[in-house]
C-alpha positions as CSV (number, residue, x, y, z in Angstrom):
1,X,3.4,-25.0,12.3
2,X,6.0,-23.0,10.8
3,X,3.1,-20.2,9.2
4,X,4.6,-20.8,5.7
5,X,1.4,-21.3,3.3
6,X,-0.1,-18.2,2.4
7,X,-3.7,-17.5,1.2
8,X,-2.5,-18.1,-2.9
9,X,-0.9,-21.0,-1.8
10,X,-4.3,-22.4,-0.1
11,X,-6.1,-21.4,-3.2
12,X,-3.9,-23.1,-5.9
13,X,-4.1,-26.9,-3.5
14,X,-7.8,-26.0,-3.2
15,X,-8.6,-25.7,-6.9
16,X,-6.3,-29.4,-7.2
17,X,-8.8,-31.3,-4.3
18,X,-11.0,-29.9,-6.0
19,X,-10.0,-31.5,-9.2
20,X,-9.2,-34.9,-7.7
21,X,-10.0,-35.5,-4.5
22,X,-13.0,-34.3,-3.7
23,X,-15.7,-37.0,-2.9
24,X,-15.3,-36.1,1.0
25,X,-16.5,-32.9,1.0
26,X,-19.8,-33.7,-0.3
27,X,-20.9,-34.7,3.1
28,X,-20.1,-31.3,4.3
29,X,-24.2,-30.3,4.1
30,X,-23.4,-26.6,4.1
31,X,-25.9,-24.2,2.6
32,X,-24.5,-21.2,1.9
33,X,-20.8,-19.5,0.6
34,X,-20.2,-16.2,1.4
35,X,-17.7,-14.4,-0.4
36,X,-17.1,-10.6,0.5
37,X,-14.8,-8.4,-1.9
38,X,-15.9,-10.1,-4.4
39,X,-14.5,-7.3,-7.1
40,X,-11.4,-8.5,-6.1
41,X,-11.7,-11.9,-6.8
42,X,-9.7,-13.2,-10.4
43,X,-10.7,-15.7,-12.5
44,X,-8.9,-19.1,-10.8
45,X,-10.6,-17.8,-7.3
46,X,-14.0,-17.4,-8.7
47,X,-13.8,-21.3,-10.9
48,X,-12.7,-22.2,-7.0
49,X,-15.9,-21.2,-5.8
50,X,-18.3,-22.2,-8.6
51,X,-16.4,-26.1,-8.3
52,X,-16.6,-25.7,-4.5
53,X,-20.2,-25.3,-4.5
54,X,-20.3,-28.6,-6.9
55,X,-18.5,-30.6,-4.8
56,X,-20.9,-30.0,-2.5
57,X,-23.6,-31.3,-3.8
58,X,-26.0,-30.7,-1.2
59,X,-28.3,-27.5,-1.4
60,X,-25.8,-25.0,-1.1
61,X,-26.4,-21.8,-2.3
62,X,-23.5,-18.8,-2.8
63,X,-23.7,-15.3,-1.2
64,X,-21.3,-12.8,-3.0
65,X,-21.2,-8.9,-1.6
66,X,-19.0,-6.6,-3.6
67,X,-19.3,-3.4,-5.5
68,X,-17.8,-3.0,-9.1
69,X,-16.9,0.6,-8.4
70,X,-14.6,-0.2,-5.6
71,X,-12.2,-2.8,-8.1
72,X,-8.8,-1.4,-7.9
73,X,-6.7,-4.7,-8.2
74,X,-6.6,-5.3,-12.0
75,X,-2.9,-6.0,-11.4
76,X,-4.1,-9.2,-9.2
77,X,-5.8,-10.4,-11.8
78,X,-9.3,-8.8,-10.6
79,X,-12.3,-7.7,-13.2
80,X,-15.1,-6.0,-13.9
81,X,-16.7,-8.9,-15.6
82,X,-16.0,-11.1,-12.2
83,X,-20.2,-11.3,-11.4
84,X,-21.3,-12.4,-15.1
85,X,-18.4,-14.9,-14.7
86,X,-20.2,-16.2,-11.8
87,X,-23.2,-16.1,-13.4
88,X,-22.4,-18.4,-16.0
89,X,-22.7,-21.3,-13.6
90,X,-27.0,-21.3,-13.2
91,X,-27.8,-23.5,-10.9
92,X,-29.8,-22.0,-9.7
93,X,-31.3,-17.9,-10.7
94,X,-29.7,-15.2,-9.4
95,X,-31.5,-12.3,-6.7
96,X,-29.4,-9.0,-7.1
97,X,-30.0,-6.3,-4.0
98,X,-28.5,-3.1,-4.1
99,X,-27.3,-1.4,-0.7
100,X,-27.1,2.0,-1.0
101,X,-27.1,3.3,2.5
102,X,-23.5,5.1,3.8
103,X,-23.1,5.0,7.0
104,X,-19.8,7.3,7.6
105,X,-20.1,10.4,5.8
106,X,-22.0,14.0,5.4
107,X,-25.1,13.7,3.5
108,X,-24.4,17.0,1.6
109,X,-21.0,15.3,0.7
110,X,-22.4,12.3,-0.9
111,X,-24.7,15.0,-3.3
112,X,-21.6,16.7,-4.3
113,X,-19.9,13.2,-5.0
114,X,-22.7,11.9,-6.9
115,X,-22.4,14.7,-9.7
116,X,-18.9,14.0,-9.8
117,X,-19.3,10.5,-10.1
118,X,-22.2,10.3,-12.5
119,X,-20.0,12.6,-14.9
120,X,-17.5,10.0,-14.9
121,X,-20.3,7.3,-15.5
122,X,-21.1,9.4,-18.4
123,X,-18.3,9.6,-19.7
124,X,-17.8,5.6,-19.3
125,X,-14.9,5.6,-16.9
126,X,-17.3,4.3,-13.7
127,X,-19.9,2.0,-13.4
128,X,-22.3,4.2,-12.1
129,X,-26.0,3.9,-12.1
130,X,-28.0,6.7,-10.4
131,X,-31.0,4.7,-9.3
132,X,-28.9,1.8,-7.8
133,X,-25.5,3.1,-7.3
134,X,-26.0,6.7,-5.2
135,X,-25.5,6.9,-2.1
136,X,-27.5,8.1,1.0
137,X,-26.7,9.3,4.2
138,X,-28.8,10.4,7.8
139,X,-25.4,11.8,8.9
140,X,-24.5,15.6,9.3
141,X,-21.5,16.8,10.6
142,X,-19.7,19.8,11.6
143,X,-18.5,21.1,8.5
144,X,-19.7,24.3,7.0
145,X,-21.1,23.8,3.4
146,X,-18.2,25.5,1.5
147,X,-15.9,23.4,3.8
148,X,-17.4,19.9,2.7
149,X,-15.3,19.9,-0.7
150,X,-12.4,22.5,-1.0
151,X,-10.2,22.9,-3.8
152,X,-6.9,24.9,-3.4
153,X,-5.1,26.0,-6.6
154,X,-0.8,25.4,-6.6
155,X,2.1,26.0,-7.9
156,X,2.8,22.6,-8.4
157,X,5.8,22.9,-10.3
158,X,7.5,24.7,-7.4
159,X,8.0,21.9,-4.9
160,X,8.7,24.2,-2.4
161,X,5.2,26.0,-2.9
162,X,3.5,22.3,-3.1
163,X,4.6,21.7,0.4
164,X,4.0,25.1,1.6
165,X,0.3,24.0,0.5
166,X,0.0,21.0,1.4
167,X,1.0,21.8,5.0
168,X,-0.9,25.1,5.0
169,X,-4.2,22.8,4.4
170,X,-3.2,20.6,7.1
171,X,-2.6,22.9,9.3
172,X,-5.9,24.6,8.9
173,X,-7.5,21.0,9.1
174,X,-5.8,20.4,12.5
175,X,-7.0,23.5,13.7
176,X,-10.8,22.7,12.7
177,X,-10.3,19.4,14.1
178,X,-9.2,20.8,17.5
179,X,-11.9,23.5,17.6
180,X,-14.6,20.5,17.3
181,X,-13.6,18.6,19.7
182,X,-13.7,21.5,22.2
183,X,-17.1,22.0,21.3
184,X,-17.8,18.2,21.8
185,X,-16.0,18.2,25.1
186,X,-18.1,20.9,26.5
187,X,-21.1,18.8,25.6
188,X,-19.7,15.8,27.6
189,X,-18.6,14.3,24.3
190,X,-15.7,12.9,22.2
191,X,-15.0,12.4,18.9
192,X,-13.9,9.2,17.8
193,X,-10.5,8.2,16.7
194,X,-11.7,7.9,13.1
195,X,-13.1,11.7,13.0
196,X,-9.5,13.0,14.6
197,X,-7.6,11.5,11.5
198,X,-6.1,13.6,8.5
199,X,-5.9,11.3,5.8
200,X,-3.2,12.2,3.0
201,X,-4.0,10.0,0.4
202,X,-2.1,9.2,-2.6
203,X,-1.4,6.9,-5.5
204,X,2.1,5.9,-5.3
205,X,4.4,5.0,-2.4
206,X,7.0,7.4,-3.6
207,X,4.5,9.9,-2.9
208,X,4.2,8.6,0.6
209,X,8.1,8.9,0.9
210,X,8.0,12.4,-0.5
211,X,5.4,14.1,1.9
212,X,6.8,11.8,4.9
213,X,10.1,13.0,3.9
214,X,9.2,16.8,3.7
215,X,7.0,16.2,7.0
216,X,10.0,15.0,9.2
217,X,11.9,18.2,8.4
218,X,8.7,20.3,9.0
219,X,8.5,18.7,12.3
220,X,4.9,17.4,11.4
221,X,4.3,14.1,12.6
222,X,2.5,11.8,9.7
223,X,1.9,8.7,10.8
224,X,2.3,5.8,8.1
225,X,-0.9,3.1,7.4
226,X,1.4,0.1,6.2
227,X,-1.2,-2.9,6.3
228,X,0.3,-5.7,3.6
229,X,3.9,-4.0,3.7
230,X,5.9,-5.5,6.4
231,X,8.1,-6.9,3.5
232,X,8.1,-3.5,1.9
233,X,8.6,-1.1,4.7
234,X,12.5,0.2,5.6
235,X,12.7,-1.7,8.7
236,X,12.9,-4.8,6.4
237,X,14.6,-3.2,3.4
238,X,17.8,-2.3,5.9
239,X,17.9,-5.7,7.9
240,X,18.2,-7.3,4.0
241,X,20.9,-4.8,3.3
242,X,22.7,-5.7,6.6
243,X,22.8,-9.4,6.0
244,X,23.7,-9.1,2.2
245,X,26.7,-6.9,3.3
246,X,27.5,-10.0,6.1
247,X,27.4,-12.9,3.3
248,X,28.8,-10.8,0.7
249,X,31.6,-8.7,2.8
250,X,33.7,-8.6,-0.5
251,X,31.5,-7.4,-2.5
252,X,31.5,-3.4,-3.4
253,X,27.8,-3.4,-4.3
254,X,26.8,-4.8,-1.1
255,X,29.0,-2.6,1.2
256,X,27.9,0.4,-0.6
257,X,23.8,-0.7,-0.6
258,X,24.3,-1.0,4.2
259,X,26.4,1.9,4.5
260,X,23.2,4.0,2.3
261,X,21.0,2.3,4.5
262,X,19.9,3.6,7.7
263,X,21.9,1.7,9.7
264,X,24.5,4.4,8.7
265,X,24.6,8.6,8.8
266,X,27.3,8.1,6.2
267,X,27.3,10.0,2.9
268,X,29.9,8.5,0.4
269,X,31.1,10.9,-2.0
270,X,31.0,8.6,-5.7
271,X,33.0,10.8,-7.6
272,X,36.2,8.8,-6.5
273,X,34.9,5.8,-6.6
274,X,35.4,6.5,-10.9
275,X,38.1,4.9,-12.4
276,X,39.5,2.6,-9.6
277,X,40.0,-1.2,-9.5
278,X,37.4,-3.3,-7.8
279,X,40.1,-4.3,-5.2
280,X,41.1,-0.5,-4.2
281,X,37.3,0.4,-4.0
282,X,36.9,-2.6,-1.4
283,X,39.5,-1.3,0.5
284,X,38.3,2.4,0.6
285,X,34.6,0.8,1.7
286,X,36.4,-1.1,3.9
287,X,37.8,1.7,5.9
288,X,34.9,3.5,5.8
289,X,33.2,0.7,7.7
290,X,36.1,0.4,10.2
291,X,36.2,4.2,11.0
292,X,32.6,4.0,11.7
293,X,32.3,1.0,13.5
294,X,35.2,1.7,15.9
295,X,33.5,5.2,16.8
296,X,29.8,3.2,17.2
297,X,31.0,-0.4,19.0
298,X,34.6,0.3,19.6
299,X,35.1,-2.3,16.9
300,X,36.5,-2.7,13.4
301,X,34.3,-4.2,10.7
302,X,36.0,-7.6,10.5
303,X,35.4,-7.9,13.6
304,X,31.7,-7.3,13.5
305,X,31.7,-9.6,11.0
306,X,33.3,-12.6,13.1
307,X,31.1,-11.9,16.4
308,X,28.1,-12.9,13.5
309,X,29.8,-15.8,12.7
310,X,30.7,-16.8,16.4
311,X,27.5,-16.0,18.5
312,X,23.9,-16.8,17.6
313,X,23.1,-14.7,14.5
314,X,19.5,-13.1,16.3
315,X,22.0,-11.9,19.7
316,X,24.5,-10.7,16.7
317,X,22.4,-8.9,15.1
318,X,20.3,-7.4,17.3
319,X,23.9,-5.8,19.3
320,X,24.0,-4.4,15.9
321,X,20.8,-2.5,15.5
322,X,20.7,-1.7,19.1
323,X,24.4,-0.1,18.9
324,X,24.0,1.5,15.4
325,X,19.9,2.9,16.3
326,X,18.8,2.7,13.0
327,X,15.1,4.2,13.9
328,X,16.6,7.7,14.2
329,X,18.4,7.7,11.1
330,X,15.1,6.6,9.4
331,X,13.2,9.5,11.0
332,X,13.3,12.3,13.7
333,X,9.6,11.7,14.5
334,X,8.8,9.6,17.4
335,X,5.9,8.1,15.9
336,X,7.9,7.0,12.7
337,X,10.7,5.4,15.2
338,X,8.2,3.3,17.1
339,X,6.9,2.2,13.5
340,X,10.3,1.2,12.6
341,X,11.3,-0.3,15.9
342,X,7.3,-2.3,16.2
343,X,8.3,-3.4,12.8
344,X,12.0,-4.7,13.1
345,X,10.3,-6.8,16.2
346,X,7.6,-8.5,14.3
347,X,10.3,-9.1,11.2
348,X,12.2,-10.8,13.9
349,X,9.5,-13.1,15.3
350,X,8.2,-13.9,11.9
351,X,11.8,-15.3,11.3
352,X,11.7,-17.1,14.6
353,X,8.2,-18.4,13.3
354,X,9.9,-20.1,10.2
355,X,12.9,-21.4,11.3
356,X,14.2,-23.8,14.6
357,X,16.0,-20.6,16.4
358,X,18.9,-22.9,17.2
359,X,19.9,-23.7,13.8
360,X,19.3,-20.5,12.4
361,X,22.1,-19.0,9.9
362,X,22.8,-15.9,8.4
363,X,22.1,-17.8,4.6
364,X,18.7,-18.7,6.0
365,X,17.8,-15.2,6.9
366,X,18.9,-13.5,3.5
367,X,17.6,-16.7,2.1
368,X,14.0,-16.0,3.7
369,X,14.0,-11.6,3.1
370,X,15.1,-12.1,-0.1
371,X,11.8,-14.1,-1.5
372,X,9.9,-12.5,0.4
373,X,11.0,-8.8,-0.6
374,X,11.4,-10.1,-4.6
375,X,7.8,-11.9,-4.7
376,X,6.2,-8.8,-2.5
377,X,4.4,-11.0,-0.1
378,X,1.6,-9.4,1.6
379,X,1.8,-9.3,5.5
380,X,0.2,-6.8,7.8
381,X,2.7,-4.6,9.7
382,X,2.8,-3.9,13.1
383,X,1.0,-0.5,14.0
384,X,1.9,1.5,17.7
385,X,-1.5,1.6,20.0
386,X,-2.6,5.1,18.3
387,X,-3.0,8.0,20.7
388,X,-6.3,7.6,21.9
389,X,-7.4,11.5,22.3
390,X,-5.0,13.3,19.5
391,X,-5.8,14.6,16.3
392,X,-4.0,12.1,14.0
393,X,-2.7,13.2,10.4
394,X,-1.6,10.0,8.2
395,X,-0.5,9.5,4.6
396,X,-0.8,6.4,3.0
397,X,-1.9,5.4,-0.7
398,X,-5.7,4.8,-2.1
399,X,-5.1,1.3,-1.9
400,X,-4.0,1.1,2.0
401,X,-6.8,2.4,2.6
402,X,-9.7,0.4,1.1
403,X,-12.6,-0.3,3.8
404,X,-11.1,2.3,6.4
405,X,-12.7,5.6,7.1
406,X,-11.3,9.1,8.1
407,X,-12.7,12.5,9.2
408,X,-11.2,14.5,6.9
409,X,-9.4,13.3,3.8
410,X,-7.0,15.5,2.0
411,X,-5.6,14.9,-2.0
412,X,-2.4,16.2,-3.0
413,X,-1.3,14.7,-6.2
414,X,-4.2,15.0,-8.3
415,X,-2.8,16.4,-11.7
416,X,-0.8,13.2,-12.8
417,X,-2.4,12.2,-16.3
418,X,-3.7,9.2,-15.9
419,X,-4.1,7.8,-19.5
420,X,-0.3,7.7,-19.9
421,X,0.6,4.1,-19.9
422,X,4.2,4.9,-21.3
423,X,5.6,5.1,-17.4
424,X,4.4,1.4,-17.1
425,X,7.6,-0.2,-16.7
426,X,6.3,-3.9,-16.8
427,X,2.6,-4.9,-17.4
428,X,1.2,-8.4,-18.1
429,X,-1.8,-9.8,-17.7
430,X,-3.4,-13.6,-17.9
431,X,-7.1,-13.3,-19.0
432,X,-9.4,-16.3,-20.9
433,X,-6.4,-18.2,-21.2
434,X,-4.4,-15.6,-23.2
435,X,-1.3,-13.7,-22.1
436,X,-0.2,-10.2,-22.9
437,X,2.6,-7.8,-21.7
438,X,4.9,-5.3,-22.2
439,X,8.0,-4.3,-21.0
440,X,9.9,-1.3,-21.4
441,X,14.3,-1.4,-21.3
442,X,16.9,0.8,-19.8
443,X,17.6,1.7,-23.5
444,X,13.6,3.0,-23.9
445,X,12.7,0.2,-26.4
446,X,9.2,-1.2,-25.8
447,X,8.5,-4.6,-26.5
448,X,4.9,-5.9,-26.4
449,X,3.1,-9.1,-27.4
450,X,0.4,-9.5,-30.3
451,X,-2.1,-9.9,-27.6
452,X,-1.2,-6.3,-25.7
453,X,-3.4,-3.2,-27.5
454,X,-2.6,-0.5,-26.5
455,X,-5.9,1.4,-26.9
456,X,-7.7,-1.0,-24.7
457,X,-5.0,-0.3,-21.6
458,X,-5.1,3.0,-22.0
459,X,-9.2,2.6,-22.0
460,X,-8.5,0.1,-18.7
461,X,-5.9,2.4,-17.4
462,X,-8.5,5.4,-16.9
463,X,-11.4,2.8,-15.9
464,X,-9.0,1.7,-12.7
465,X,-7.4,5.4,-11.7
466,X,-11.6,6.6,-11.9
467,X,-12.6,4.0,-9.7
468,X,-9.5,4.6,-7.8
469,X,-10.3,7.8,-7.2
470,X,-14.5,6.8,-6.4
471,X,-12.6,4.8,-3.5
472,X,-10.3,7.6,-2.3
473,X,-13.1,10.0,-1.9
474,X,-15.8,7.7,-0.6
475,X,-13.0,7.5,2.9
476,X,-14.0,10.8,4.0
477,X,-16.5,11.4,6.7
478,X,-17.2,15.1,7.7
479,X,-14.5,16.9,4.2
480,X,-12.4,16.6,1.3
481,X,-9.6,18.8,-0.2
482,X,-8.1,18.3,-2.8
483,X,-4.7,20.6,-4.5
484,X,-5.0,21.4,-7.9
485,X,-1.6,21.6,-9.7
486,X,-2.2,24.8,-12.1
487,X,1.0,25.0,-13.6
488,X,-0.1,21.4,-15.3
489,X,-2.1,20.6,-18.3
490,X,-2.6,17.4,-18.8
491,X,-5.6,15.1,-20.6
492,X,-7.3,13.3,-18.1
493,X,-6.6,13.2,-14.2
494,X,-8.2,13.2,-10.9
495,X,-8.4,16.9,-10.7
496,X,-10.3,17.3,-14.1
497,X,-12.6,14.2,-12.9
498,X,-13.7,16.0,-10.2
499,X,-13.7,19.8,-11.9
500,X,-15.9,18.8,-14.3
């Protein structure tokens, strides 16, 4: 009723009826599991399955589909070892059937990938097998041979001269785009919504930030693929800042966090904020906040801050947002707003979902962001109906956009060295009943368990951020280009995967 189990939740009472109370399913009679994405599954999931299929006890039979080469979620928990787990379970033998056949992108692109990749399964960082891994294709599209994989030396040091690329090769792209689908329309044709997208993809969400950032001042509009980030996404991240700055209107920190959100156009200047007592930097925030509000709502903040306490806190609130119009502060791109806006909506009726609307408090709400934001729950955000004849350019990371396909797919950040596992901040993992971590301080100190080797995470490290890449390129349907950062040198990264 009140949508407040997720998926892990469902898993972990699962695996306990399994344990105890499971004499009713056996009259179930089913014959078959499925499982799809099986790469992804970790080690509790997969015992699920194997005691699921006991519990059964009738003839039932499991059906896994997942490819190896596509496992990006080591940080769930996910391995490479996940079928041979499975396998240890024989009741009955195992058939193994390879599907090779692509059904999105250019043939002559998939020969091009397939001496990148089996260089990398070579070398040992993919698990690539030329007679069952290589793909095939019967599709051809418009793309001239030396446009199917382009790489375009930078100055990557210069962020300036980045950009300038980066945009430069979008801009070209949009232009290619534009001229196909006047060809297509003159044949009574259209090209689907799919083959009209720019894909920016990247590895990080700063990334994202950065070209979205840079993109807004350009004028460009990037649209943002958020699915699994509702509780991640700004939208979210300022409501939280706003109610923390209600329950805690005392509290420096808190002021300071809402007036740098975009609920504000305020820049603070920190410098004299050095050296003063708690109570006189209160005051000064304090004033800041009553200056503002008085020229937005005509009110002071106190008095914001009673009309929450006084009237329902959803009406409060949303005389807030609607008065301060956060959505432009976030971005000058309409598309971006009606993100933001869709978003703050569906946060809304999610909170509606989970609590009885007429006893819903302010402590409720910061109560239910707050866990939400801290334990990174994974909800699907609320995309605008896309334009449904424009040529589309998004940016989102690798891992966004698993199982989704694009007509041209573009790779900025491809020098970052990816056997440097020094920048991992915090990494632990739970594997055949043994933990190991490491965690990196302000200070720089390091500490790590007897279990954590360092050799063999910097081995797993390069392993992921290949197959990582296998994934990012394997989006693309008609071309691919890729920046290469000349002004760095670095071991191992995406760009010397796919020079050699």
């Amino acid at each position: 009723d009140r949508n407040a189990m997720d998926l892990k939740e469902c898993i972990i009472l699962l695996n306990k009826v399994l344990d105890y109370a499971a004499d009713n399913i056996s009259n179930l009679k089913l014959r078959y599991l499925f499982v799809d994405e099986f790469q992804d599954t970790d080690d509790v999931q997969i015992d699920v399955f194997q005691k699921l299929q006991r519990a059964i006890l009738s003839d039932c039979r499991l059906f896994v589909v997942g490819d190896l080469k596509q496992s990006i979620y080591r940080f769930r928990g996910a391995r490479l070892s996940a079928f041979d787990q499975l396998k240890t379970y024989k009741k009955y033998d195992w058939e193994i059937h390879h599907l090779n056949i692509n059904y999105r992108t250019d043939a002559r692109l998939l020969d091009l990938y397939d001496a990148i990749f089996q260089q990398m399964g070579a070398d040992g960082y993919l698990p690539y097998d030329e007679r069952n891994d290589r793909l095939s294709s019967e599709k051809i599209f418009e793309a001239d041979e030396a446009e199917l994989m382009q790489c375009i030396p930078c100055h990557g040091k210069d962020e300036e001269t980045f950009f300038n690329a980066l945009f430069c090769i979008i801009e070209n792209q949009t232009n290619k785009i534009a001229d196909i689908m006047e060809q297509k329309k003159a044949q009574g044709k259209t090209l689907s919504l799919e083959e009209r997208t720019i894909a920016i993809l990247v590895r990080s969400n700063w990334q994202v930030e950065n070209i979205v950032k840079e993109a807004n001042k350009r004028e460009v509009n990037v649209e943002i693929k958020s699915g699994g980030d509702l509780f991640q996404l700004e939208s979210t991240q300022d409501l939280y800042k706003l109610i923390l700055s209600i329950e805690n209107s005392t509290n420096p920190v808190y002021l300071v966090n809402f007036i740098e959100s975009n609920y504000t156009d305020l820049k603070l200047d920190y410098q004299k904020y050095h050296g003063i007592s708690e109570t006189e930097k209160l005051q000064s925030l304090q004033k800041v906040l009553d200056e503002f509000f008085m020229l937005r709502m005509k009110k002071r903040w106190k008095e914001v801050l009673d009309e929450v306490y006084a009237q329902p806190v959803l009406y409060a609130l949303k005389h807030i947002y609607d008065a301060l119009e956060p959505w432009k502060i976030y971005s000058r791109n309409p598309s971006a707003q009606a993100f933001y806006m869709a978003n703050y909506d569906y946060l809304l009726e999610k909170i509606v979902k989970f609590s009885r609307i007429d006893t819903l408090t302010i402590n409720q709400i910061a109560k239910y962001l707050g866990i939400n934001i801290l334990t990174r729950q994974q909800e699907l955000a609320r995309t605008p109906d896309a334009d449904e004849e424009g040529i589309h350019i998004m940016c989102t990371t690798v891992h966004k956009s698993k199982g989704l396909e694009y007509g041209t797919v573009v790779l900025p950040y491809t020098a970052e060295d990816i056997s440097d596992i020094r920048k991992v901040k915090l990494d632990a993992n739970y594997s055949k009943k043994k933990l190991s971590y490491t965690v990196q301080f302000e200070n720089k100190v390091r500490e790590r368990n007897s279990n954590y080797n360092e050799d063999m995470e910097k081995t797993e490290q390069i392993a992921e951020e290949s197959r990582i890449l296998y994934v990012a390129l394997t989006r693309t349907i008609r071309n691919c280009v890729w920046i290469m950062n000349i002004d760095k040198n670095v071991p191992i990264s995406w760009g010397t995967l796919m020079e050699e």
